[in-house]
N, C-alpha and C positions, 0 to 999 in steps of 0.2 A: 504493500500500500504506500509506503514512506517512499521508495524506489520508484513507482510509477508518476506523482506529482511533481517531482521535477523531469522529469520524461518527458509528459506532454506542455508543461513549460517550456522545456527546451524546443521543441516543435511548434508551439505558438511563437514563438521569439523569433525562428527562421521565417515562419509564413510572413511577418511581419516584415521582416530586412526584405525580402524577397518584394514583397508589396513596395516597397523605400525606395530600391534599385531600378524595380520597373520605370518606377515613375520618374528619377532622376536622369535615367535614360532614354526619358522621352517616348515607351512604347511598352504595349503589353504581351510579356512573350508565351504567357500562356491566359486562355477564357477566364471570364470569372466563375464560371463553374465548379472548378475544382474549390477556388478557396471558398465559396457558399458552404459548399458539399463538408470543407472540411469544420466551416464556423458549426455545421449543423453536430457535425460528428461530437468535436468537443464541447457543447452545449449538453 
């Protein structure tokens, strides 16, 4: 349980830089589908 909480921390943090990059970058290189898909997951 203790082991898993920052786990998916660590994976919300990436989604996030990822989202940061994109946008600094000027273009989306992947749909918004997946990060919905993934908001929904971790919800």
């Amino acid at each position: 349980m203790k082991a898993s909480l920052p786990f998916w921390k660590v994976l919300l943090r990436i989604h996030i830089l990822l989202l940061i990059s994109a946008c600094q970058s000027g273009k989306m290189p992947v749909p918004e589908m997946p990060f919905s898909s993934a908001t929904v997951y971790y919800h």
